[in-house]
C-alpha positions in Angstrom: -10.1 -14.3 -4.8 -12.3 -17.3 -5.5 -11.5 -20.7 -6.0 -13.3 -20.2 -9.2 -11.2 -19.0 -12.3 -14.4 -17.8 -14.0 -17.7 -15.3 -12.6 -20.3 -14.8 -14.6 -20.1 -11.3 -12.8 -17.4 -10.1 -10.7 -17.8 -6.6 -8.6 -14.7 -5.8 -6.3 -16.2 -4.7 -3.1 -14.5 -1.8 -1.6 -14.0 -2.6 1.7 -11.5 0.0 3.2 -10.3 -2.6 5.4 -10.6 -0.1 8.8 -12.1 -0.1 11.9 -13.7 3.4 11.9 -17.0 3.3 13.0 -20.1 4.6 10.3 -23.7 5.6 11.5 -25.2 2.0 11.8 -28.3 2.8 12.7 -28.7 5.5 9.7 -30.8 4.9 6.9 -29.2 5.2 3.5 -30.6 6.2 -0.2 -31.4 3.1 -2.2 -31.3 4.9 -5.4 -28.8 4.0 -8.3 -26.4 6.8 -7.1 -24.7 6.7 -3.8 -23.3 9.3 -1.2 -21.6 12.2 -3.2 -17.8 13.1 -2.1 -17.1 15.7 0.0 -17.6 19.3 -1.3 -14.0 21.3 -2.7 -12.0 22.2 0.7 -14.0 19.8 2.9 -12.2 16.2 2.5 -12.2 14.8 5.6 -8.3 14.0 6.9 -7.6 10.8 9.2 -4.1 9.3 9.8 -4.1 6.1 8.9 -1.6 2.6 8.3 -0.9 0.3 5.9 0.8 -2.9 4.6 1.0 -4.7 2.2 2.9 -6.7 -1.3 3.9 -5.4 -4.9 3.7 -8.6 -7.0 4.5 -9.2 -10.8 2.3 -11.0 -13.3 3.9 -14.4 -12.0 3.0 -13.5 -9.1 6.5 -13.2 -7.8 7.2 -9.9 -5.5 8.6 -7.1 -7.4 11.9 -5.5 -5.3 12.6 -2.3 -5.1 9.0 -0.5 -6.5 8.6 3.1 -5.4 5.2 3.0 -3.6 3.6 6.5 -2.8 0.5 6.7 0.3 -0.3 10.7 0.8 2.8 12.7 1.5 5.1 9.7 2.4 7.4 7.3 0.1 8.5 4.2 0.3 10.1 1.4 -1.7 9.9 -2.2 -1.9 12.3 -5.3 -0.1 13.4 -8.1 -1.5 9.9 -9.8 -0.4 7.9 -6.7 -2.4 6.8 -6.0 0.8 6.0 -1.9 2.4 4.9 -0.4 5.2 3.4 3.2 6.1 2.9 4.1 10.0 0.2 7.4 10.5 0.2 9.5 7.3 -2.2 11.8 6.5 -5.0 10.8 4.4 -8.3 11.2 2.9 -10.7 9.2 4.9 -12.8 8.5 2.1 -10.2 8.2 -0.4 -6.9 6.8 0.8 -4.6 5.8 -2.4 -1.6 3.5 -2.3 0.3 4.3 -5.5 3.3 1.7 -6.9 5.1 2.5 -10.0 7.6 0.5 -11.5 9.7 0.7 -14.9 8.4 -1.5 -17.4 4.9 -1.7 -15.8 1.6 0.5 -15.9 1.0 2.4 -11.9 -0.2 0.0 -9.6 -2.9 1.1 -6.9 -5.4 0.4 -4.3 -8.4 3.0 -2.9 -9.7 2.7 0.7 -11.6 3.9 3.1 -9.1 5.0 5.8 -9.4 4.9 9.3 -7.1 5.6 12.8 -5.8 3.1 14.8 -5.5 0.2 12.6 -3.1 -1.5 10.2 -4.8 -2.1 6.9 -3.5 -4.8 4.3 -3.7 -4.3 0.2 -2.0 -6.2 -2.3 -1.2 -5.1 -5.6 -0.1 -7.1 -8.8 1.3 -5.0 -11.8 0.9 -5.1 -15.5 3.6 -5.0 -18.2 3.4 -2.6 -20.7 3.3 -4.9 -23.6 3.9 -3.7 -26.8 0.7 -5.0 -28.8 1.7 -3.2 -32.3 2.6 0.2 -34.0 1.1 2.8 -36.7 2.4 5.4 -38.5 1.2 8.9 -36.5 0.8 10.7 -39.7 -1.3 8.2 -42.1 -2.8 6.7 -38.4 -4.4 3.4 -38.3 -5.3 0.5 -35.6 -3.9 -1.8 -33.5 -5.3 -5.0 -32.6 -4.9 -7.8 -30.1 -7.4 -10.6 -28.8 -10.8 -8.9 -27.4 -9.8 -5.2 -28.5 -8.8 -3.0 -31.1 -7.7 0.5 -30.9 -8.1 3.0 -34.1 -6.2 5.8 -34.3 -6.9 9.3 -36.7 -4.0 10.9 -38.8 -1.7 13.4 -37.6 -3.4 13.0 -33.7 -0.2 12.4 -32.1 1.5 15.0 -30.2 5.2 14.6 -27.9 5.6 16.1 -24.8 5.4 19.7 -26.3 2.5 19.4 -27.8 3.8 19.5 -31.3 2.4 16.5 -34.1 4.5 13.4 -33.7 6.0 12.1 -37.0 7.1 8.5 -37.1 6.1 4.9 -35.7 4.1 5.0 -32.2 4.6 1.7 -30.2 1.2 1.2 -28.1 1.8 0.0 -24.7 -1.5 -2.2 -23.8 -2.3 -4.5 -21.1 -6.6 -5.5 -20.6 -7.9 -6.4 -17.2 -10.8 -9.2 -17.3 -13.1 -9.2 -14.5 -13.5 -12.9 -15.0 -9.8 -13.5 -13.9 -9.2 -15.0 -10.8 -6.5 -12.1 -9.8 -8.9 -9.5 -10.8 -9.0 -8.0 -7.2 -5.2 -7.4 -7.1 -4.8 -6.1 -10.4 -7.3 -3.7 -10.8 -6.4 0.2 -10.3 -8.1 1.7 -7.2 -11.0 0.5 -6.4 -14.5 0.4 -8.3 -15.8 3.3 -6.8 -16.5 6.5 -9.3 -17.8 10.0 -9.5 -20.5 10.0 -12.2 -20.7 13.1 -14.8 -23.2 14.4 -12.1 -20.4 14.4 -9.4 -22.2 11.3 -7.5 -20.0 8.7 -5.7 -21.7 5.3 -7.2 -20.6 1.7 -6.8 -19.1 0.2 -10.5 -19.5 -3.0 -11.7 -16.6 -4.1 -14.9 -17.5 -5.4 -17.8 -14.0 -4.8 -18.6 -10.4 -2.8 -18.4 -7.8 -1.5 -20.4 -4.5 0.2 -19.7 -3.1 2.1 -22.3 0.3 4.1 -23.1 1.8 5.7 -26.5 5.9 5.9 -27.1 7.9 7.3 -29.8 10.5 5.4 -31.7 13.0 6.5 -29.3 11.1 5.8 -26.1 9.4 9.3 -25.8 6.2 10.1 -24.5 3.4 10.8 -26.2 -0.3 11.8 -26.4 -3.5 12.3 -27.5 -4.7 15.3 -29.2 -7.6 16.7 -26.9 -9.9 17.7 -30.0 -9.6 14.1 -31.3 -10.7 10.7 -30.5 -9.1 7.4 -30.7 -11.9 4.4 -31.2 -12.3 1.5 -28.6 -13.3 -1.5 -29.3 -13.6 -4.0 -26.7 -14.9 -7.6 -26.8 -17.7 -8.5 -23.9 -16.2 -11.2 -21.2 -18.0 -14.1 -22.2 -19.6 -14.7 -18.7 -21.2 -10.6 -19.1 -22.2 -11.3 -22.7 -25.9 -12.3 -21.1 -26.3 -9.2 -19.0 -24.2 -6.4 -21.0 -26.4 -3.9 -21.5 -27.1 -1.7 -24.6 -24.9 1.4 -23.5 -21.9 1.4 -21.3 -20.6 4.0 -19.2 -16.8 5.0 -19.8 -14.9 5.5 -16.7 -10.8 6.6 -16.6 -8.8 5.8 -13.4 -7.5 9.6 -11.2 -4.6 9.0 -9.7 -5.1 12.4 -7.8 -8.6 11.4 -6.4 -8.3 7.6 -6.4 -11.5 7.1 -7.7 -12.7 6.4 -11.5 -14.3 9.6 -13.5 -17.2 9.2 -15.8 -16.1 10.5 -19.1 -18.1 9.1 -22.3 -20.4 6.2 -22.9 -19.9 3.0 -25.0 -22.3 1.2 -27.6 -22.9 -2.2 -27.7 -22.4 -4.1 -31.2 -23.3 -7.7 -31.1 -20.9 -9.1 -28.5 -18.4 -6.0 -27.9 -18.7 -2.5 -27.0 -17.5 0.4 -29.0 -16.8 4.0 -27.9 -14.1 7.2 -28.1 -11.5 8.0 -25.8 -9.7 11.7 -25.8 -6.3 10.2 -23.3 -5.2 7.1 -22.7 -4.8 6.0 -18.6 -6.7 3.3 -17.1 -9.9 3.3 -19.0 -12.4 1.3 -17.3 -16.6 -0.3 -18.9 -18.5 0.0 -15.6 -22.3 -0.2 -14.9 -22.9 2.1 -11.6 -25.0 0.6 -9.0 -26.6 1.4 -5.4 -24.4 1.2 -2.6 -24.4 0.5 1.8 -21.5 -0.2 3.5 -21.0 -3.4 5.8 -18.7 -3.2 9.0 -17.5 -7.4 9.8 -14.7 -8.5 12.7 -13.3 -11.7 12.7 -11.5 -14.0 15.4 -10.5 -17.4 15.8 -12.4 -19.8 18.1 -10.1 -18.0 21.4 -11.2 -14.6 20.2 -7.5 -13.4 18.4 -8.3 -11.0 15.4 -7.7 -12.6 11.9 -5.5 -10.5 10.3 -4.5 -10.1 6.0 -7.2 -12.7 6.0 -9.2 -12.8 2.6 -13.4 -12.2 2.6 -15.3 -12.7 -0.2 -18.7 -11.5 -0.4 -20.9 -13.2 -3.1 -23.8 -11.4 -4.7 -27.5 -13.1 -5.8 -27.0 -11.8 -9.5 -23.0 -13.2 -9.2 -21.3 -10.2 -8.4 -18.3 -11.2 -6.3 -16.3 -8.7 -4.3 -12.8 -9.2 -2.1 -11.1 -7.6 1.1 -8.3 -8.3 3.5 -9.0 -7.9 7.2 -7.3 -5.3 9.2 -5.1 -5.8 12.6 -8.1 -5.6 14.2 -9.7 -8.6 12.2 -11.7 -6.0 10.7 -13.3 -5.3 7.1 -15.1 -2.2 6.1 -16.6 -0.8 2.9 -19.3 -0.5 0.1 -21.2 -3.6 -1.6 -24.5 -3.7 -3.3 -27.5 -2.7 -1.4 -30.4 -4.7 -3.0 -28.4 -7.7 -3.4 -28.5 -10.9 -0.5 -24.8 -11.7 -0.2 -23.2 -15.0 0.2 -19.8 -14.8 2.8 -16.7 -16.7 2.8 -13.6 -16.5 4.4 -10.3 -17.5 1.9 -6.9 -18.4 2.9 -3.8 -18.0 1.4 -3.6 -20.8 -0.6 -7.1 -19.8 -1.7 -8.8 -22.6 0.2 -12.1 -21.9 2.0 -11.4 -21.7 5.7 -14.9 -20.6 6.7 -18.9 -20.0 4.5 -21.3 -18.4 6.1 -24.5 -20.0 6.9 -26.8 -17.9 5.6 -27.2 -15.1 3.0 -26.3 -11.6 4.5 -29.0 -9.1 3.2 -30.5 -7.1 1.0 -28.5 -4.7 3.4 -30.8 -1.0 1.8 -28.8 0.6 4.7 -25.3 0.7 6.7 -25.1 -2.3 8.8 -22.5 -3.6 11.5 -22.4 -7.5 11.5 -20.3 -7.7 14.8 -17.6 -10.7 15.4 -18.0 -14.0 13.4 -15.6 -16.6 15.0 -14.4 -18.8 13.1 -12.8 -22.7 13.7 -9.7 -22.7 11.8 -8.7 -26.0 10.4 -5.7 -24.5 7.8 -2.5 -24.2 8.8 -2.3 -21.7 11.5 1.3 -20.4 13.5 0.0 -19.2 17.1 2.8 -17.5 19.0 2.9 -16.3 22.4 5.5 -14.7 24.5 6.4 -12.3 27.4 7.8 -8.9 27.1 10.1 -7.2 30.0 12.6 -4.5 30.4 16.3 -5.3 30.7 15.4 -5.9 34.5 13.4 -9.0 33.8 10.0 -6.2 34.7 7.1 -7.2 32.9 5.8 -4.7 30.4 2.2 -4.2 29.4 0.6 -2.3 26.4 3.8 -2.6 24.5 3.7 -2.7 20.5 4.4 -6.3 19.4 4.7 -7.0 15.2 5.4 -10.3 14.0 6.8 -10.1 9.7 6.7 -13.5 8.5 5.6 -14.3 4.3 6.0 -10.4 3.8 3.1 -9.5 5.8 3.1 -8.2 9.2 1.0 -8.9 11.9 0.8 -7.1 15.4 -0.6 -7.1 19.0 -0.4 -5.3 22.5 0.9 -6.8 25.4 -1.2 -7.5 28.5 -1.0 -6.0 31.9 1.0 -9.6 32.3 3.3 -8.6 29.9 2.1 -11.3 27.6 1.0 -11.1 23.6 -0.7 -13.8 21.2 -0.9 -13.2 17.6 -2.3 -16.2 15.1 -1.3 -16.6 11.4 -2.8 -18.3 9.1 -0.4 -19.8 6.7 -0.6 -21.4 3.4 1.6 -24.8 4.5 4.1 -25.8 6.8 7.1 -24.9 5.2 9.6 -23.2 7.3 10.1 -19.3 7.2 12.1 -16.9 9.0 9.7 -15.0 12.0 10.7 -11.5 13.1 9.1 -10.6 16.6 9.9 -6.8 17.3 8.7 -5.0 20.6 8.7 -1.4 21.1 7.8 0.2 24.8 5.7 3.5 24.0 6.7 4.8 27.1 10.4 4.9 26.3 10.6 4.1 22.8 12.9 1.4 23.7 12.9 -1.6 21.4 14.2 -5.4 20.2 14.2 -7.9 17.9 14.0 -11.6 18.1 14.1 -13.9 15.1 13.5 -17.8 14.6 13.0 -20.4 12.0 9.2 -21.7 12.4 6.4 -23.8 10.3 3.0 -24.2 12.1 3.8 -25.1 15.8 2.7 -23.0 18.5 6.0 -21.1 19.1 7.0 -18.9 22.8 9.1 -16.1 22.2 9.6 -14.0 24.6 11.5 -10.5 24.0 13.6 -8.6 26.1 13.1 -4.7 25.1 16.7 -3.9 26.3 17.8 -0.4 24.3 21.5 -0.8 25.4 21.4 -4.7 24.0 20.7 -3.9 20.3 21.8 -1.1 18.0 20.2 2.6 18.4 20.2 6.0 17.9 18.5 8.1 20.9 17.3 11.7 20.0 16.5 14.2 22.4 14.4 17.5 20.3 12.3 19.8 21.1 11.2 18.6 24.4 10.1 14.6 23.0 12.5 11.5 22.8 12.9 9.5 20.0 14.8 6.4 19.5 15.3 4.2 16.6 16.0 0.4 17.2 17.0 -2.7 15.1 13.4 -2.9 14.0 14.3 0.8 11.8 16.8 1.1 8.6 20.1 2.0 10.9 23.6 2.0 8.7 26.7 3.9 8.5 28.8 3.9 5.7 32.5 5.1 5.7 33.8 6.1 2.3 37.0 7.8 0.8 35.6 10.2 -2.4 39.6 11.2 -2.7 42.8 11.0 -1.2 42.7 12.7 1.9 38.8 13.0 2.0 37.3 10.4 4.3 33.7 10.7 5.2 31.4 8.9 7.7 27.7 9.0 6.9 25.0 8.2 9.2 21.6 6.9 8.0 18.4 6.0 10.4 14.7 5.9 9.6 11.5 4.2 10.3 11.0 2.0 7.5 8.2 4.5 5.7 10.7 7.6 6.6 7.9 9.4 8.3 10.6 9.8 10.9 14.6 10.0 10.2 18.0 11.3 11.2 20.7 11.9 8.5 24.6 13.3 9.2 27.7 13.7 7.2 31.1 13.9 9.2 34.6 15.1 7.1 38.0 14.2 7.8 41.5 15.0 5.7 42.6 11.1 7.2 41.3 8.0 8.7 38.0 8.4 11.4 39.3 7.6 15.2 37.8 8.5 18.4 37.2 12.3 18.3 35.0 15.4 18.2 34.0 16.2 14.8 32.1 19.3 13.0 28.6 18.1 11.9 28.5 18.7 7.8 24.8 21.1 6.0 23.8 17.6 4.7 22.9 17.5 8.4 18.7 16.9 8.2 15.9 15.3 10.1 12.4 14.8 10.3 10.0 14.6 13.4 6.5 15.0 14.1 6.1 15.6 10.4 8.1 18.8 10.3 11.9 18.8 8.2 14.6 20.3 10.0 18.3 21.4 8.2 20.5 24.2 8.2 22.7 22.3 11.2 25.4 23.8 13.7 26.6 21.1 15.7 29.2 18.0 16.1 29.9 14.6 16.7 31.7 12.9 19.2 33.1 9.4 18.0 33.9 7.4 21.0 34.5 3.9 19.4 34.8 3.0 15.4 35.8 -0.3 13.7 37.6 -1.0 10.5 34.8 -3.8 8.8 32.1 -3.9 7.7 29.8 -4.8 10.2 31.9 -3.1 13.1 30.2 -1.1 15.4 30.4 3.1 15.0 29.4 4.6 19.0 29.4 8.0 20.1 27.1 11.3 20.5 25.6 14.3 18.5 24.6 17.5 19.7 23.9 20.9 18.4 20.6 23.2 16.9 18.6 23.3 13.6 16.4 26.1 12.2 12.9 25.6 13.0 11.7 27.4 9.8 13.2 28.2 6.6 14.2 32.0 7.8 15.6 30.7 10.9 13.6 32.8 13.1 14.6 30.3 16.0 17.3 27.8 16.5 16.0 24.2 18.1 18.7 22.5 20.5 19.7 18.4 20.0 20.8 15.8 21.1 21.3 12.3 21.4 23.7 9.0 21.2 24.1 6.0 18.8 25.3 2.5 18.3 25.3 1.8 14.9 26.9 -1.1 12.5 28.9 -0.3 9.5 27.6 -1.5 6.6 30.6 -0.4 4.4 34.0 0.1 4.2 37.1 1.5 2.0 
């Protein structure tokens, strides 16, 4: 995001935000269309990991947002922050989805690669009501810079059948000259032309679109009609807009925007035909390289969630976050000299360039830029060792503080550094969690802090903290304080008291769930593990339990510790054809009670 609230021409670029490294060296096609997706059956796969915040149109964060990255699901905290650790992606293609009642989907498009943390933020839309028609007699609906026109009797409900009655229209428009325009735009503009070319967009303008009956149904557009689009030119654009317009609709199954239609320019707006209503997007498609850029501070520590804009000749402005690496990664214009900047959080200019970058023509890797950071910055440091004072090295070190998350290794000393740049000085609660690879031991250590340089050293002590300790299928695994860990003891009836047990990494790409029964209150004892009994490791679901639990210690509030052991097997497949042996222990606090 610029300072600037107004571009007279604003192009997201698509940095994938990854450290995953392109043929530099190759040159690339300078014509209009740009490399082509993979054939059917040949996408590329990569794991890959990602952060970031759900925000509102105040820009407050939205709680409790179900947000969708490949197979995995996760939801929002309080700060609209998530997290997803090594999912399975498309490398070319990587789609973070948020959906949210009351607001159109949410979503970002990257270009995924291993071994890094990427950072995306996402603002949703309302669905506004703008106005109503009749379905049968049709008509239009109008609100500043657009107008939708609707045919008669072109309304169908969910079973296809012709909708009688008022239709609401649900309509939010996205302006590429608004300052957010990089957080609120679906995916990212990159498109597959009608010609089944990936080509670089550039938005002359959005819409987001949704029809609802009178009692909240869902409805649609007959396929063999049109609904009418008109759509007044940004003001800036109004100079360059060209005579016909490409239509584009966001896929949420590819993450990329599909040709579908063209739009005609009448005096200062364009009008065209739509067939469905999603995301519907004005783009002009233009020739595309991809940049690779690292940045440190002036010590040589990665700047991480850190804004870069990258400013075209013709005024084309795109945005990117850096990586955990300091990294950013992705597709700008190729014939265009670019102008860099680096922004900070309060959208301040920590850093320009000082010189155009470009015409690029081809793939180019621009190395580390360090920058001298005058905004606020927090630098911690710190020390990590076992629970006999050992120092430990190459251990996993995360610090959460203004619901972003920022993480480092430890040295062969045992020592970590990590550098945020922060908005202003006021104080905010720091999380540092530490997790040894080699035993999957962890801790927590939290402090109050503003900009100081802070020393926190943490003591990765498994038998300090709460845990669960799994031994399957010849691995370990152990959640720590740094996972969601909770028991809750309710009573459904007289006489049925039950004990559940509920641990995950915060993306659930790895948990442990188990129900225990009893006719009277829980006290120290063996009991029989209930078929709720399920798990998930190394990407595969286990169920279909025959075990028990041994409850060695239990409290009676909330907050009380719950200590004791599981064993037993699980199916390994859904026909059973072999039985997989468990077990483990676990320290857990109660987070309810009758």
């Amino acid at each position: 995001m610029m300072v600037s609230k107004r571009f007279p021409l604003v192009l997201l670029l698509l940095f994938s935000l990854g450290i995953a490294f392109f043929a530099c060296q190759k040159e690339e096609s300078s014509e209009q269309e740009g490399p082509g997706p993979n054939p059917p059956g040949t996408i590329e796969m990569t794991k890959s990991s990602v952060q970031g915040r759900v925000l509102d149109e105040k820009q407050e964060p939205v709680k409790d947002a179900d947000v969708f990255f490949g197979s995995e699901k996760s939801t929002t905290d309080i700060n609209g922050y998530f997290k997803f650790d090594n999912v399975n992606v498309p490398k070319n293609t990587a789609l973070v989805l948020v959906r949210k009642t009351g607001y159109f989907n949410g979503s970002r498009t990257f270009l995924a690669s291993a071994n890094s943390l990427k950072y995306v933020q996402i603002q949703l839309l309302p669905k506004t009501e703008a106005g109503k028609f009749d379905a049968t007699a049709g008509g239009q609906v109008a609100v500043p810079n657009c107008q939708l026109i609707f045919q008669p009797k072109q309304v169908l409900n969910g079973n296809n059948e012709p909708y009688t009655g008022k239709v609401s229209v649900l309509l939010n428009l996205i302006n590429p000259e608004d300052s957010r325009f990089a957080d609120i735009q679906p995916g990212a503009l990159r498109g597959t032309n009608k010609d089944g070319k990936e080509v670089g967009l550039l938005s002359y303008g959005m819409l987001g679109a949704e029809l609802k009956g009178a009692n909240g149904e869902e409805l649609h557009i007959d396929s063999n009609s049109t609904v009418t689009i008109r759509y007044t030119i940004p003001s800036s654009l109004v100079a360059t807009a060209p005579a016909t317009m490409p239509l584009w609709y966001f896929n949420e199954k590819t993450g990329l925007w599909q040709e579908e239609g063209q739009a005609t320019r009448v005096g200062s707006y364009y009008i065209g035909t739509v067939k469905h209503f999603s995301f519907w997007n004005l783009d002009y498609p233009f020739a595309q390289a991809r940049i690779k850029i690292r940045f440190t501070d002036n010590t040589g520590v990665p700047l991480q969630s850190t804004q870069v804009s990258l400013k075209a000749t013709n005024g084309q402005v795109g945005f990117a976050y850096t990586d955990d690496k300091g990294v950013v990664e992705g597709i700008v214009p190729a014939d265009q000299a670019l102008t860099l900047k680096v922004i900070g959080q309060c959208q301040n200019t920590l850093y320009t360039h000082p010189q155009p970058i470009g015409p690029l023509g081809k793939d180019t890797d621009l190395g580390d830029i360090a920058i001298n950071v005058t905004a606020p910055m927090l630098t911690v440091t710190g020390k990590i060792t076992d629970c006999n004072n050992n120092v430990l090295k190459n251990v996993f070190v995360s610090a959460k503080i203004d619901g972003r998350t920022y993480r480092a290794y430890s040295g062969d000393d045992g020592k970590y550094t990590i550098s945020v740049i922060r908005c202003n000085d006021t104080p905010s609660k720091l999380e540092i969690s530490a997790i040894d690879p080699a035993t999957n031991n962890g801790n927590t250590a939290e402090k109050t802090v503003t900009i100081n340089a802070e020393n926190i050293d943490v003591t990765v002590c498994q038998t300090a903290a709460q845990f669960v300790n799994i031994d399957f299928d010849g691995s370990k695994f152990t959640f720590g304080e740094q996972d969601s860990t909770a028991v809750s003891y309710t009573i459904y009836s007289v006489g049925n008291h039950f004990l559940s047990f509920d641990v995950a990494r915060t993306n659930y790409s790895e948990y442990l769930e188990w129900r225990l029964r009893s006719n009277q209150a829980f006290v120290p004892g063996t009991y029989t593990l209930e078929q709720s009994f399920s798990m998930r490791f190394k990407g595969n679901d286990y169920f279909n339990v025959e075990g028990t639990c041994t409850i060695t210690k239990i409290g009676s509030q909330r907050g009380d510790l719950v200590e004791g052991s599981i064993s037993g097997t699980v199916c390994k497949d859904s026909l059973c054809t072999q039985r997989l042996p468990f077990s483990g222990t676990f320290r857990l606090p109660m987070n309810s009670v009758p």
